[in-house]
C-alpha positions as CSV (number, residue, x, y, z in Angstrom):
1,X,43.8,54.2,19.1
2,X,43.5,50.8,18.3
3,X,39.8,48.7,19.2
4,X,41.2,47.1,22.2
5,X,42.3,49.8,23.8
6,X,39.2,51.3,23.2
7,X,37.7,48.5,25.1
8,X,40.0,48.8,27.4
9,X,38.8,52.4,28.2
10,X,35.3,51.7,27.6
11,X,35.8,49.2,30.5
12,X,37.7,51.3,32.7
13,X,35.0,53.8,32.7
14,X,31.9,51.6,33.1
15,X,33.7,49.9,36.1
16,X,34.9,53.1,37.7
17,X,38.0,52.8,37.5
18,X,39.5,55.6,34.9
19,X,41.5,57.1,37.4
20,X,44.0,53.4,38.2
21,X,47.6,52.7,37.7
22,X,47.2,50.5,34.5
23,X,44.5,48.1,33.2
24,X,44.5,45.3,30.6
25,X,42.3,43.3,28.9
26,X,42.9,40.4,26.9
27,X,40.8,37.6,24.8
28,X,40.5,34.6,26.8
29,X,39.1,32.1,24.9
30,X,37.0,31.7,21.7
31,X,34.3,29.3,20.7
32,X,31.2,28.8,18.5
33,X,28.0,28.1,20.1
34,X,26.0,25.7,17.5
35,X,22.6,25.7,19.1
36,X,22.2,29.7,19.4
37,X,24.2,30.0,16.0
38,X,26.3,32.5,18.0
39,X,30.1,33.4,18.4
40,X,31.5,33.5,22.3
41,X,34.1,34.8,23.3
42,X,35.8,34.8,26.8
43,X,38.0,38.2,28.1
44,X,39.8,38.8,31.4
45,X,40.4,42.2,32.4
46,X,43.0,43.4,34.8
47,X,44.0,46.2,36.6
48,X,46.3,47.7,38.9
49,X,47.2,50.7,41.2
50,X,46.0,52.6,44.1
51,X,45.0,50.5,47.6
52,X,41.6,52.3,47.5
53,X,38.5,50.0,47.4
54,X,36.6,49.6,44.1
55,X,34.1,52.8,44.0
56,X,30.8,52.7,45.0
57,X,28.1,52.5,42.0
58,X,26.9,55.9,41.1
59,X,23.0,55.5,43.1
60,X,21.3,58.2,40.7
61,X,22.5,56.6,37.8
62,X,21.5,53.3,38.6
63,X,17.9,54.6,39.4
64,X,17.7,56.4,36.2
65,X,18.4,53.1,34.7
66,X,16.1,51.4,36.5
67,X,13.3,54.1,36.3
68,X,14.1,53.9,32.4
69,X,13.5,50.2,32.3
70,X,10.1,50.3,34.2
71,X,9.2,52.7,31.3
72,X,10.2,50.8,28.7
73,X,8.7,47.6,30.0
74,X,5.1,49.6,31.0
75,X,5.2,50.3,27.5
76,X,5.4,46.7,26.1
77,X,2.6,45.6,28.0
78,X,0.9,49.0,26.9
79,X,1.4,47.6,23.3
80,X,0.6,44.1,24.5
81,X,-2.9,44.8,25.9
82,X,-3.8,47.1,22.6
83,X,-2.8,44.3,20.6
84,X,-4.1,41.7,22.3
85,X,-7.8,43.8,22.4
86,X,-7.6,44.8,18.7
87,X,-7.5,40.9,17.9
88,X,-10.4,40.4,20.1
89,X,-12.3,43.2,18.4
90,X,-11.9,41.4,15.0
């Protein structure tokens, strides 16, 4: 399997859409961005079949995400307010 069609899959399934006619994906356009010192590229992707309506988002999955993300960031500002009091100790 070559990378793009890996791509190709990996976009078909985080869109919902593994179970379409046909999809495609193909580079756009490519530039460097000298300010961030990063590479940026531009992709389309297409697809076809079926006259159903793009799926609805999967609702538990997007609150596990979101209930993943509160952790995370409660623990930043966990780490954040220990840091922040160790300096004052000092």
């Amino acid at each position: 399997m070559t990378m793009w069609n890996e791509l190709l899959r990996v976009l078909d399934r985080m869109f919902g859409f593994e179970d379409r006619v046909s999809s495609q994906v193909k580079k756009i356009h490519q530039t460097y961005d000298s300010n961030t010192g990063e590479h940026v590229f531009w992709f389309e992707y297409r697809l076809t079949g079926g006259d159903s309506p793009p799926p609805k988002p999967d609702l538990d999955m997007l609150e596990e995400k979101r209930a993943k993300r509160i952790a995370y960031l409660t623990e930043l500002v966990r780490r954040a307010n220990e840091s922040t009091a160790r300096r004052l100790e000092d």
